[in-house]
DRENKENU-176930 format. One record per residue (C-alpha): residue in three letters; x, y, z. Coordinates in steps of 0.02 Angstrom, whole numbers. Layout:
BEGIN
ALA|X|Y|Z
...
END
This chain:
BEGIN
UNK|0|0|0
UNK|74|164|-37
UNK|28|341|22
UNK|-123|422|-71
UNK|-86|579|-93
UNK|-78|640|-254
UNK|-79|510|-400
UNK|99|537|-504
UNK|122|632|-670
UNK|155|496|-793
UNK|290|598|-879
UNK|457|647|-741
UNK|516|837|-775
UNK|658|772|-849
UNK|558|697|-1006
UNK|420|810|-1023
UNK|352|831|-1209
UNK|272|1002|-1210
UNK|288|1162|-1131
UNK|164|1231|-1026
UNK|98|1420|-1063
UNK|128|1509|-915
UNK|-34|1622|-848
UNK|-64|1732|-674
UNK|24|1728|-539
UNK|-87|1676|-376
UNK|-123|1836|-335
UNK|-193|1779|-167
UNK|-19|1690|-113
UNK|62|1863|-153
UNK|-65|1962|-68
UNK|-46|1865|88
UNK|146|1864|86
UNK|128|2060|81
UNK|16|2068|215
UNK|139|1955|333
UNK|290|2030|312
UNK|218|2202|340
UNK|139|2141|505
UNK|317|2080|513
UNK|410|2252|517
UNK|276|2325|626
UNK|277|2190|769
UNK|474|2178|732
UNK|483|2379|796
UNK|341|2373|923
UNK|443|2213|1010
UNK|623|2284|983
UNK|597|2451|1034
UNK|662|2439|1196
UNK|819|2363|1159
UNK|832|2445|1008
UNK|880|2599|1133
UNK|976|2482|1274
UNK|1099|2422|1140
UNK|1099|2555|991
UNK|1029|2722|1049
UNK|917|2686|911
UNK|714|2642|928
UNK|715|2604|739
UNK|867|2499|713
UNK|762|2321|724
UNK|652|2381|614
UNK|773|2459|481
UNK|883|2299|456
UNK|697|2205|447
UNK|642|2322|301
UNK|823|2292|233
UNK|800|2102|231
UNK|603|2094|154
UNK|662|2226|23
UNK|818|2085|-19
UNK|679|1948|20
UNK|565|2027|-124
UNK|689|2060|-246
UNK|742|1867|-230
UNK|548|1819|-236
UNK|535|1907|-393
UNK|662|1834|-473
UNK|635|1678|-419
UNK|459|1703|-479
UNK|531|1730|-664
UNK|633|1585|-683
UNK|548|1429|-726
UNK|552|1308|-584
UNK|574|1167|-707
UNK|747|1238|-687
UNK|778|1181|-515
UNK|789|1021|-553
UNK|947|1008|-650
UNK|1023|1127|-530
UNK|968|1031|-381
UNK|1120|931|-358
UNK|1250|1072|-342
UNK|1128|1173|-247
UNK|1112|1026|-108
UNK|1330|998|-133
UNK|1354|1184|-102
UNK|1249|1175|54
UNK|1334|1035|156
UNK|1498|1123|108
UNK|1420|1279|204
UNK|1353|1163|343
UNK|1537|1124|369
UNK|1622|1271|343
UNK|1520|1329|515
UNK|1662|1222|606
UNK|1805|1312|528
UNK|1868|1436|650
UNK|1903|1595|590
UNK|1743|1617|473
UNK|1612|1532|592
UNK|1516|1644|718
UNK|1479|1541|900
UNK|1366|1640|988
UNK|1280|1565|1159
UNK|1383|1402|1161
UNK|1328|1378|963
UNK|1406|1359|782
UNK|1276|1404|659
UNK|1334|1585|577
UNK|1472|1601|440
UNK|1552|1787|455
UNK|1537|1859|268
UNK|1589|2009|342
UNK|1442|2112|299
UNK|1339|1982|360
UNK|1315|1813|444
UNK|1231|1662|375
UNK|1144|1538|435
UNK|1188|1385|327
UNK|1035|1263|424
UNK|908|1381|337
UNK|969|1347|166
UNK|971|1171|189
UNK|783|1197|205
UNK|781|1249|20
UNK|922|1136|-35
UNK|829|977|24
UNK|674|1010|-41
UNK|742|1050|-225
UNK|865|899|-242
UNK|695|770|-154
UNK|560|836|-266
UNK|702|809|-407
UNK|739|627|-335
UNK|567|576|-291
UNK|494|638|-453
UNK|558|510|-552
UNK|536|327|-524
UNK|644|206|-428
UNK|631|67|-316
UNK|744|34|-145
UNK|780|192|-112
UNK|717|195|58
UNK|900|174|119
UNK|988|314|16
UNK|836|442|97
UNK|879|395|276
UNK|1077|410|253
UNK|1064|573|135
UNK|944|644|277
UNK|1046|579|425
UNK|1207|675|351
UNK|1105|841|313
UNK|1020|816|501
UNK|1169|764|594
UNK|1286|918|519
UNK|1129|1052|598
UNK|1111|941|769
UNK|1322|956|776
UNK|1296|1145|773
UNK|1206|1119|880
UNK|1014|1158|814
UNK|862|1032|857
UNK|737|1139|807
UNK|785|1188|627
UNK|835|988|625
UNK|690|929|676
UNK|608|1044|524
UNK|711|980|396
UNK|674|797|458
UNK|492|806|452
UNK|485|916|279
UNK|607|752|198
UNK|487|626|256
UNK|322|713|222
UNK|401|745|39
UNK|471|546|48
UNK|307|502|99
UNK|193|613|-30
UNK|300|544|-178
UNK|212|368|-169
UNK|292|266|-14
UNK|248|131|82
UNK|122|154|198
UNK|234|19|311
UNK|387|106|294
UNK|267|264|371
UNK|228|178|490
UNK|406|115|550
UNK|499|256|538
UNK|383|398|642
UNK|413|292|781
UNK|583|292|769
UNK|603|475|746
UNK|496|519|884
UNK|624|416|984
UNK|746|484|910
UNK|720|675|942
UNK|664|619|1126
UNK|824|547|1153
UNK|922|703|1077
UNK|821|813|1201
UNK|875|700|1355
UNK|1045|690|1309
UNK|1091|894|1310
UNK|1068|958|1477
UNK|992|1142|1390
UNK|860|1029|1304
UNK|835|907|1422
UNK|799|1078|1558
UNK|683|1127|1422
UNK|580|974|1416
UNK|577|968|1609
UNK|501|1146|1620
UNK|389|1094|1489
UNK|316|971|1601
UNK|348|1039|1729
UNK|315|1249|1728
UNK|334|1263|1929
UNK|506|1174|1935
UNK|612|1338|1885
UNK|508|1492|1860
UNK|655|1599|1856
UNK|778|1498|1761
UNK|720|1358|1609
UNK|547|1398|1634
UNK|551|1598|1637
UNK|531|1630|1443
UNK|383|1506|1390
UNK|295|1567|1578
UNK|318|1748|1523
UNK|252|1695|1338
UNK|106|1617|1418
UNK|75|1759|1517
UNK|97|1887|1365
UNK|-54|1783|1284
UNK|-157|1766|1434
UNK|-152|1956|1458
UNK|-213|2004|1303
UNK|-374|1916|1315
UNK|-512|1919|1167
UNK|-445|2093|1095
UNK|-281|2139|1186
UNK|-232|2261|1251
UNK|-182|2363|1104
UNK|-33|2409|992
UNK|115|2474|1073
UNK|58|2441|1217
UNK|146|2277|1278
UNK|217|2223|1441
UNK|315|2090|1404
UNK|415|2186|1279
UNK|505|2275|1439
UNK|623|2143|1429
UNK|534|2019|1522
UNK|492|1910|1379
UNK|654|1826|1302
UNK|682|1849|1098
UNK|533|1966|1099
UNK|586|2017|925
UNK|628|1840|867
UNK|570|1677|918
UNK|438|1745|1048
UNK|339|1877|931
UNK|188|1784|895
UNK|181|1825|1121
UNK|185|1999|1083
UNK|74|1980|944
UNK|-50|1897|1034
UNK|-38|2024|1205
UNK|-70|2171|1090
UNK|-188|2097|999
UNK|-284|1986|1087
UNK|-345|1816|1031
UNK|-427|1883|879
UNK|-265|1940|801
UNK|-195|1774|867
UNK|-295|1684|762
UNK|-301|1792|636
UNK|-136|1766|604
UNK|-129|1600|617
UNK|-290|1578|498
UNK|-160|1664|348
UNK|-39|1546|368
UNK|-180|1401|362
UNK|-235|1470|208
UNK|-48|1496|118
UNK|-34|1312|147
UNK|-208|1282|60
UNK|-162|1401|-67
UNK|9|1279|-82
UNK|-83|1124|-94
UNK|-205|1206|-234
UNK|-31|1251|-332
UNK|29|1055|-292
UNK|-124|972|-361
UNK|-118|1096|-513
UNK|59|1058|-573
UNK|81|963|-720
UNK|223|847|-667
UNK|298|765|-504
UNK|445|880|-480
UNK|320|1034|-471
UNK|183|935|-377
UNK|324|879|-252
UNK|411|1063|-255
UNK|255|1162|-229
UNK|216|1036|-73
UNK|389|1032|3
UNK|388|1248|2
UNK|217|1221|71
UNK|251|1108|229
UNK|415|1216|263
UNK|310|1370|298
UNK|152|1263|374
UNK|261|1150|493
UNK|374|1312|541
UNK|239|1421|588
UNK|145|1276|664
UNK|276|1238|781
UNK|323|1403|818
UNK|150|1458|888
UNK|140|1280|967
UNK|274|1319|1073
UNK|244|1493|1129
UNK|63|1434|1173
UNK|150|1305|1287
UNK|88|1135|1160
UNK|258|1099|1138
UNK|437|1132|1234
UNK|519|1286|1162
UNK|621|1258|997
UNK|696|1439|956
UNK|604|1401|782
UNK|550|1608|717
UNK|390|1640|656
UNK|407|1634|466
UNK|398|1805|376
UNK|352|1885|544
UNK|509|1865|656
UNK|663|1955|676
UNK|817|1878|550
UNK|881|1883|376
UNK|919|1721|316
UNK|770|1634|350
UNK|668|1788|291
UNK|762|1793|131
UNK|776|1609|111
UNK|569|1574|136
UNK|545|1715|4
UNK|666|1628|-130
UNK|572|1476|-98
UNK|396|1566|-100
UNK|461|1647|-271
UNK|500|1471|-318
UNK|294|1432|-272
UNK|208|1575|-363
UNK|314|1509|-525
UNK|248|1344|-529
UNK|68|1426|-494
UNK|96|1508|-648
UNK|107|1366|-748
END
């Protein structure tokens, strides 16, 4: 039995026989990834603006590098939007080879940045990168180029290809933006035609697996603790997802308007980055919560609509994989701050503080409105 969902295009990218006349993009998709990333420089400010002053003498300086990175972010997006996404698939390869060389090169000392006991930054000197949030991309691309074409026993191959990409971010070390990449490979294994009994034998074993990571490091397992436990260290592991909580609870239905947040007094932890959708929700109650939340629900509908409308498996796969990044991303991220899950330092796509996941998600949202043109 294999997993039903989306019967595959007869014809692999590779050996398609006509050319599809490119229409609209989805104006909807667009429209939406406006509207975030200008809720995105607003909440970045309103959050920042305290330490914006502590650390720079400057209220706006958050905000300014955040309207630096969309305006990069867009220009990306529309090119990406421009070139044909048929494209990626040839290029897929030395994409994925250029991205394990930059997941190593974060060991090198002398170009890698370790900040709070962690590797994950290359200096570039007018910037650092974050390798892990290209590997989102990379994956994705060289997968839905793999998958898309037919071949038997290659159940193996996935799991050692993913183990290298996932071991080289959990080195850094980086569960969270691990366990992303691991669950967008096997939802993409899984929606290119796979065994339902190989489903059902590996979650299992990755849901052991990523326990047994978090018990291992003494910062994760403290996490996991507190998550169980929210009383055991209110001022230590537990402070930032007890402040979170408290952030949301004090907004109530309608919140208690903009600029007008506690929690942003530094007594929330990564206001700006991780813990926005907190902020988001004190200021603007549970309505904005959820209003939020309710456009990122509907840019993965509006992905799936794009999947089931592409004409082969490398766009169907594509258009899914770009999809799931931003749906399991955001999911997670506003799991944890509402205290489902133990804290993963996962930022709120599109909304949160950062430039290489901003730009990144763009390039691969460029990549979706592409194959919605077709």
């Amino acid at each position: 039995m294999k997993f039903p969902f989306f019967r595959r295009s007869t014809q692999s990218i590779g050996y398609s026989q006509h050319h599809n006349s490119p229409h609209g993009s989805d104006r909807v998709l667009i429209g939406l990834l406006v509207l975030l990333t200008l809720v995105g420089i607003l909440f970045v400010y309103d959050s920042s603006v305290v330490i914006a002053i502590r650390d720079f003498s400057d209220r706006f300086y958050f905000a300014k590098e955040q309207i630096k990175w969309i305006a990069l972010g867009w220009i990306v997006l529309s090119v990406f939007s421009f070139i044909s996404y048929k494209n990626w698939y040839r290029a897929a390869v030395p994409i994925l080879m250029a991205t394990i060389g930059l997941l190593l090169a974060v060991f090198i000392p002398g170009i890698s940045v370790k900040a709070l006991g962690a590797r994950r930054w290359i200096n570039l000197g007018f910037m650092n990168l974050q390798p892990a949030e290209f590997a989102k991309l990379a994956l994705v691309m060289y997968l839905s180029a793999w998958f898309s074409s037919k071949e038997r026993k290659r159940f193996v191959p996935f799991l050692l290809l993913l183990g290298m990409v996932v071991g080289l971010i959990l080195l850094q070390p980086d569960l969270g933006t691990a366990f992303i990449v691991l669950m967008i490979a096997v939802l993409l294994y899984f929606f290119s035609g796979a065994h339902l009994i190989q489903f059902v034998f590996l979650i299992p074993v990755l849901i052991i697996g990523v326990f047994l990571l978090a018990v291992v490091s003494p910062y994760r397992f403290a996490r996991l603790t507190s998550f169980i436990n929210p009383e055991k260290d209110p001022l230590g592991t537990s402070y930032q997802i007890r402040q979170a909580t408290l952030a949301l609870g004090s907004g109530g239905l309608m919140g208690v308007g903009i600029g007008k947040s506690r929690q942003k007094y530094e007594y929330l932890p990564e206001a700006n980055t991780d813990s926005i959708f907190a902020i988001i929700g004190e200021e603007t109650g549970l309505v904005g919560a959820t209003a939020i939340s309710l456009l990122y629900v509907i840019i993965l509908y509006r992905g799936y609509i794009i999947a089931t409308g592409a004409k082969d498996g490398f766009g169907k796969l594509l258009a899914l994989g770009i999809s799931s990044w931003v749906g399991l991303q955001s999911m997670i991220n506003i799991a944890a701050i509402s205290a489902l899950i133990p804290l993963t330092g996962i930022p709120l796509p599109l909304i949160s503080y950062g430039g290489s996941n901003l730009v990144v998600m763009l390039a691969g949202l460029g990549i979706l409105i592409n194959i919605s043109k077709h």
